[in-house]
N, C-alpha and C positions, 0 to 999 in steps of 0.2 A: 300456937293456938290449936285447939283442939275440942271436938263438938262434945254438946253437954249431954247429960242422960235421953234429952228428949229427942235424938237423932234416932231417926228410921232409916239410913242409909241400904240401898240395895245397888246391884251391879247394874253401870250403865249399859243403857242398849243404845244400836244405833237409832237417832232422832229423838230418846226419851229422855228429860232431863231429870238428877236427882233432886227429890227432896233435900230442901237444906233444913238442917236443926233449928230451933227458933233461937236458941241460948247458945252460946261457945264459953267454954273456960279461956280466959283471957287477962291474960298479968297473975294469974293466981288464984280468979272468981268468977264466977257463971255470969255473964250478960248477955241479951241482946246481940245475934249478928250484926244488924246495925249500928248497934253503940260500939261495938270494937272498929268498925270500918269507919267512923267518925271520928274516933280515938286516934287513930293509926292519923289518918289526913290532917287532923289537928296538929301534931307532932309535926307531919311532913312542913306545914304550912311555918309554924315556929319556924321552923330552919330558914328555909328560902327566902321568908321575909328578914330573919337576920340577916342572911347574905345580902339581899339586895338592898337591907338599907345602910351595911357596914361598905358598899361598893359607892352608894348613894352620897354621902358622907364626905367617901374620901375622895371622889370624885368633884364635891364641890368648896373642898378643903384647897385638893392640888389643881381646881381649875384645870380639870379633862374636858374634853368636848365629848357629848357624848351623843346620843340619836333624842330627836327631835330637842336639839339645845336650845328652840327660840323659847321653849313657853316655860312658865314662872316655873321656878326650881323647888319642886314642894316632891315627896315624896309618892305620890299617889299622880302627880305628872310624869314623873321616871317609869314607875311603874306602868302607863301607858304610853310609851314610847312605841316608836318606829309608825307602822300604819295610826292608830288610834287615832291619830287625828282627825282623819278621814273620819272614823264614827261620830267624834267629835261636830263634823261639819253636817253629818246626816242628822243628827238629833236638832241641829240650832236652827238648818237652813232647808234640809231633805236635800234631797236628787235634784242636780241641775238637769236644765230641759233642751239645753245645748250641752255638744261636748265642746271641754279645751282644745286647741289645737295649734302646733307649734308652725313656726314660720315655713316649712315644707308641706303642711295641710294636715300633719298625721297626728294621730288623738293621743293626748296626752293624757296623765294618771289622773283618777278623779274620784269621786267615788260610789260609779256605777261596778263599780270591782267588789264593793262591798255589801252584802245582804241586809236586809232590813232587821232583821227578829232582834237582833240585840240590841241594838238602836232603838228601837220602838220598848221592849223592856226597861233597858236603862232608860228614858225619856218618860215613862211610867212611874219609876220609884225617883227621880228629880221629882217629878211632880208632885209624889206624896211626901214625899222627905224633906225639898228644899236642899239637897246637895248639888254639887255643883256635876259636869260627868263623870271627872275622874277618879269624884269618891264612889260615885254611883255606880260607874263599870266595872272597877274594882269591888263593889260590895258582890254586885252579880254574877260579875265570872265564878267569885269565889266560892259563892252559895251554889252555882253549878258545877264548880267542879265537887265538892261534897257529894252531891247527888250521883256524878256519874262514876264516883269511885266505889259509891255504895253498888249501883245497879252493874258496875263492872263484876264484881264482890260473886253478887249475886248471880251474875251469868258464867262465869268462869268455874262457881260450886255447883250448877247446874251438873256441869259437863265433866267436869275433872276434882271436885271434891273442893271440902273445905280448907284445907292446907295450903293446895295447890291455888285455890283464890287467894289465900290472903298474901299470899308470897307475890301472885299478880297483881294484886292490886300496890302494895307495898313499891314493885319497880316502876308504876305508873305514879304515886304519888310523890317519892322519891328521885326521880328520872332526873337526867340532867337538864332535860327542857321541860319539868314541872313544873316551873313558875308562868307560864301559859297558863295554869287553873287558878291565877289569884292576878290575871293585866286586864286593862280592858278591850278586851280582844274576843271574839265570839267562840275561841276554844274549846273554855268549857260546856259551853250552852252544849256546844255539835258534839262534846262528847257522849255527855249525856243521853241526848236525843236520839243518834247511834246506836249506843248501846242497850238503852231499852227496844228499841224496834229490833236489835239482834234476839234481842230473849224472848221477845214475843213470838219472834220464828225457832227459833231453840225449842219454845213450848208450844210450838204449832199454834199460835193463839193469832194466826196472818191478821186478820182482820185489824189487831190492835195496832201493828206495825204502821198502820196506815195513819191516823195521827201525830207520831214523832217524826214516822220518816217524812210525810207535809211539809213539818216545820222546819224539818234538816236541810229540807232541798231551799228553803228562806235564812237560812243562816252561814252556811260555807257551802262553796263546793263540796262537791263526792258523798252527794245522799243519790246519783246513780247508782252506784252499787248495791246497795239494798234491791231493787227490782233487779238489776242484773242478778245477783245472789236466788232471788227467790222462783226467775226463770230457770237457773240451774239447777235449783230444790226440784221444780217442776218437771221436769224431764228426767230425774234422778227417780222421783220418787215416782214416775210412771211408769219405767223402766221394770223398778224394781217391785210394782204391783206384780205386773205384768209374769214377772217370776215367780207367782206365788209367795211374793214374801211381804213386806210391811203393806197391809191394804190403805188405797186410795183411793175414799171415796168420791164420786162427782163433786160433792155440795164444794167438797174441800178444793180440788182440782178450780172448780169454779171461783173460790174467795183467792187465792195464790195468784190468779190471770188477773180479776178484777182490782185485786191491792195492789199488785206490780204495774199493773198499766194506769193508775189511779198514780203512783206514787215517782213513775217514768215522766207523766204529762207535766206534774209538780218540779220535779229534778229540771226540763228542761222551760219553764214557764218565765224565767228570770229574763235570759235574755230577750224575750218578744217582748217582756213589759218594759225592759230599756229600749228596744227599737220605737215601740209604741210611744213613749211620752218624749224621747230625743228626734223622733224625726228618721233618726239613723240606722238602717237594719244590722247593719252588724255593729251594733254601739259596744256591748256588754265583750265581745271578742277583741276590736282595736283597745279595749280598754284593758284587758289583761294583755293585751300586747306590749303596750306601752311599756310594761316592767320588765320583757324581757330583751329590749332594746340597748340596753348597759350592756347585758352579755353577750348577744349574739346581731346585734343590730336590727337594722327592720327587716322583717320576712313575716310571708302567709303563713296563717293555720294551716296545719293538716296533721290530723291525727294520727297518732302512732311515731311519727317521726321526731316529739323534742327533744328525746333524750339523746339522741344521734344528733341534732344540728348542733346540741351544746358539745358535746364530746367531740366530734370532726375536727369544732371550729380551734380549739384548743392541743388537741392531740391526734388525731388525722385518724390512722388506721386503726392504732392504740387505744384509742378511746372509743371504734366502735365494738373493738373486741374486749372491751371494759363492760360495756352495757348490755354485750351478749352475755358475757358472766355474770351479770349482775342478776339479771332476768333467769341463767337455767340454775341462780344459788338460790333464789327464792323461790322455783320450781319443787328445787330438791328439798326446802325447807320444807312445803305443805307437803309434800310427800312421805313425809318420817313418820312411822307408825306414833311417835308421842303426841304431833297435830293430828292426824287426821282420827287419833284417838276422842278428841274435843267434838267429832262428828260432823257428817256430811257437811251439813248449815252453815258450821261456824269455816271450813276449810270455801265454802263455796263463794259466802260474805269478805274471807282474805284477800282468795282470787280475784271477786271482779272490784277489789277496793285498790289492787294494786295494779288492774288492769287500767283502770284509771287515771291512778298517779302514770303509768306508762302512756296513758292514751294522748294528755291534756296537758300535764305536770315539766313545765322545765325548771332541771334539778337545780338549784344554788343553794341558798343557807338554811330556805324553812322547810330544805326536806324530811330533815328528821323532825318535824313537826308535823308534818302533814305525815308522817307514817304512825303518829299515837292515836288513830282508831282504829289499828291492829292491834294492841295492850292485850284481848284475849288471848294472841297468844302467846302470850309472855304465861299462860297457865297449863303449857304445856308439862307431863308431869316428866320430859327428858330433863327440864332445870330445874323445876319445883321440887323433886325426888331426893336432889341430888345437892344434899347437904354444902360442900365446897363450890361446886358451880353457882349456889342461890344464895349464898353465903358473899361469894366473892364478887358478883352480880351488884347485889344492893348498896354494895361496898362503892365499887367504880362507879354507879350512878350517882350517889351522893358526894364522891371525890370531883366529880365530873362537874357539878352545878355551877360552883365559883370560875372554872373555864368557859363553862358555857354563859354564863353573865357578863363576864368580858368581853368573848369574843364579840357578840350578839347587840350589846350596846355601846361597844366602844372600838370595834375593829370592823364588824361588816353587818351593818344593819338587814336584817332579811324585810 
């Protein structure tokens, strides 16, 4: 892919994002940036749905059990397997007003774990279409993941050029856990949502951030980060007024404090409104507890510590000196002159996204899910550059999908 005559391209500065071309040469002819990042996820989407309905198939040929095996065997059931049912229960019946709770008193899974926004959408196109959920969530997810491959596209050309996006975007819709942008599963929605509130801060435009990142903080965890992100913008970029170098105006200084603290109150709003209509103040917390009682048994929250209660419990000293390496390899990652080339923003949005998964996050199967709203930096230009590494890259993610389809519904439900 390569940009058409009408590209203005100039050299990135830090916090300035490039103009992208309106037109890229693409298969051989001038279109639309958008039509080739639609093009591309088209394609992606062909595949994965072959894969998972040639899995679907033989699964119900060789009589597999597979995750969620009570409900009727139709193909767009499969496809929202493992949680979805939970969404399932929010669209038919909403939020129960008590919690479950097992013979020891302790709150069982329910589905105050799960955010409204998609549920409330899919529950919207049922209503106008007459489909049942599973075609319905499936229609949704899919129509967002499009969107957020497009505004991935678009924010990764911002920073690092058009080559370097379409090759991001490409490991993202390709991925071995892509088929998350076509279940019905709130995935795609949060990617999306994510990622536009990143480019809004990319193109200093704070203010707009403040409507996706709202809706982020109503649909998955880890729309904190975004305010954490834009508090370290804040301090970065007063710093460096302060030096005589990139000026920061008040008004601006001013909309950054009010969007962050505007989009903080949102991020943490969820749990009070489960306290508030169960009764129970820490409802929304026993209730993400509840899942990590397989692994590690019952224990309190406290922050910073999951990653260590999972590792201890398993491998003792070994495992805590696993999650220290884990922690100073993705130190060293945003460190490399080819991220922190991407610019302040996007390095600062990494940090408190994986500050996060560290904060709150115990690790088992959907971790490598919950790390695809990092994908920017998959547009760093150390693999994008680098013909054999992006080359071999998009190779093993696509080799990767039929493993990760099995493992995922048929070996250990995340």
């Amino acid at each position: 892919m390569t940009a058409g005559t009408t590209s203005t391209r100039r050299p990135a500065l830090q916090g300035v994002a490039l103009r992208v071309p309106k037109r890229l040469r693409f298969a051989g002819r001038e279109v639309p940036w958008w039509a080739a990042v639609l093009v591309l996820y088209a394609v992606s989407r062909l595949l994965t749905t072959s894969l998972m309905l040639a899995l679907f198939i033989t699964a119900n040929v060789a009589h597999w059990d597979y995750a969620s095996p009570r409900m009727d065997p139709t193909f767009f059931t499969f496809s929202g397997s493992w949680d979805g049912s939970y969404y399932s229960q929010i669209v038919e019946q909403g939020y129960p007003t008590s919690l479950p709770l097992d013979a020891d008193g302790s709150v069982q899974q329910n589905p105050w774990a799960f955010l409204p926004l998609f549920p409330i959408i899919v529950r919207a196109l049922m209503f106008v279409t007459g489909l049942s959920f599973y075609p319905a969530g499936f229609a949704v997810a899919i129509a967002f993941g499009a969107a957020a491959s497009v505004v991935l596209f678009r924010l990764v050309a911002a920073r690092a050029g058009v080559s370097s996006a379409f090759w991001a975007t490409a490991f993202f819709c390709f991925g071995p856990l892509s088929f998350v942008l076509q279940i019905a599963y709130a995935e795609s929605m949060f990617f999306f949502l994510m990622f536009a509130a990143l480019l809004a801060m990319v193109q200093r435009r704070y203010w707009l951030m403040l409507p996706f990142g709202v809706l982020a903080a109503f649909t998955r965890p880890g729309e904190l980060a975004l305010p954490l992100a834009l508090a370290i913008m804040l301090l970065f970029r007063t710093l460096q007024g302060r030096r005589g170098g990139d000026p920061f105006r008040p008004r601006e200084r001013l909309t950054i404090v009010l969007t962050g603290g505007l989009m903080a109150i949102a991020g943490m709003a969820w749990p009070i409104i489960a306290a508030a209509v169960t009764g129970t103040g820490d409802a929304y917390v026993s209730t993400e507890l509840s899942w990590w009682t397989g692994f590690i048994g019952k224990v309190a929250f406290i922050p910073l510590t999951p990653w260590f209660l999972l590792s201890w419990r398993y491998l003792s000293i070994l495992g805590a000196l696993i999650v220290i390496g884990i922690v100073a390899g993705y130190t060293w990652i945003l460190t490399r002159p080819s991220v922190r080339a991407l610019g302040t923003d996007m390095v600062a949005y990494a940090a408190s996204y994986g500050l996060y998964l560290f904060a709150v996050f115990l690790p088992q199967q959907s971790t490598f899910r919950l790390l695809l709203p990092l994908s920017p930096l998959a547009g760093a230009r150390g693999l994008t550059r680098n013909r054999r590494a992006r080359s071999a890259t998009l190779i093993t993610c696509i080799a990767l999908q039929p493993v990760a389809l099995v493992l995922l519904w048929f070996i250990g439900y995340p």
